[in-house]
C-alpha positions, -999 to 999 in steps of 0.1 A, spaced: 615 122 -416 614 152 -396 608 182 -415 638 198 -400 658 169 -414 643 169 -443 658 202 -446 690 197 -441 697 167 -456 678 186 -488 703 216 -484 731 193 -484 725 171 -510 750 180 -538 734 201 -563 710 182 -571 727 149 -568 704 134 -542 665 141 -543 651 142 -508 612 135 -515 588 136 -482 561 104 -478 530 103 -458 542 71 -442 568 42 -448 546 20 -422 572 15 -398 560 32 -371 580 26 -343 610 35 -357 610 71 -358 627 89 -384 629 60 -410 643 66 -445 649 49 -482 669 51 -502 663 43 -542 677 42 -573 673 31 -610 691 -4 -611 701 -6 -576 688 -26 -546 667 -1 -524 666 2 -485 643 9 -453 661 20 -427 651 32 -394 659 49 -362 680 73 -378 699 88 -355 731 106 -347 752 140 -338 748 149 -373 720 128 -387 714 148 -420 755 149 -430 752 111 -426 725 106 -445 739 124 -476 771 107 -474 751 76 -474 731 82 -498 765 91 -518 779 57 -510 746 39 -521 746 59 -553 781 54 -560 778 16 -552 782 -6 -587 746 -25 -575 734 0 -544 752 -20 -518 776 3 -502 805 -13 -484 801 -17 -445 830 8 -442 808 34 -459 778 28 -437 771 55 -411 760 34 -378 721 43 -382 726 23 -418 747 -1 -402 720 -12 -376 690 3 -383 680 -16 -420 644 -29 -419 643 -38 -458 668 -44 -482 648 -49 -520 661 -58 -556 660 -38 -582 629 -39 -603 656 -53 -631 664 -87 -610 658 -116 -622 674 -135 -597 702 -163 -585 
C-alpha cells in the first residue's frame, strides 16, 4: 500500500480498532495498491486495485464491515466497489474444517 495510504487509513482506523501493518510484498504485482484483510476466525481477503475518491475512508469502513461480519463475509451492500471487484483471494479461517 502506498505509504500515504497507509497513513490515512492508519489515522482513521477507530482507536485502535483496525491495525494497519505494512508488508514487503503480497505478490500480486500488477495490481497496485493491493490489501488484506484478516481476522481471528474469519475468512481473510486479497484484494487489489484499490482505488477510489476516498480510498483510505473506504478501506476502514470495509475493514469495519469485515470485522463486524459473523464469519468475515461482509454483505455485498457493505462492499466499497474496489472490494466489490477487485478480490484476488478469498481464504478460510485457519479454524475450517470444511463442507
Amino acid at each position: 500500500m502506498e505509504a500515504s495510504v497507509r497513513v490515512a487509513v492508519a489515522a482513521g482506523a477507530h482507536d485502535g480498532a483496525i491495525d494497519v501493518v505494512g508488508v514487503d510484498c503480497l505478490a500480486v504485482c500488477d495490481r497496485p495498491i493491493t490489501i488484506a484483510f484478516a481476522a481471528p476466525d474469519k475468512w481473510s481477503y486479497v484484494i487489489g486495485d484499490v482505488s477510489g475518491d476516498d480510498v483510505a475512508f473506504d478501506i476502514v469502513q470495509a475493514a469495519l464491515a469485515v470485522g463486524r461480519s459473523q464469519h468475515g463475509v461482509p454483505a455485498m451492500v457493505d462492499r466499497p466497489e474496489f472490494f466489490s471487484a477487485g478480490v484476488v483471494a478469498r481464504t478460510p479461517p485457519a479454524s475450517w474444517r470444511g463442507m
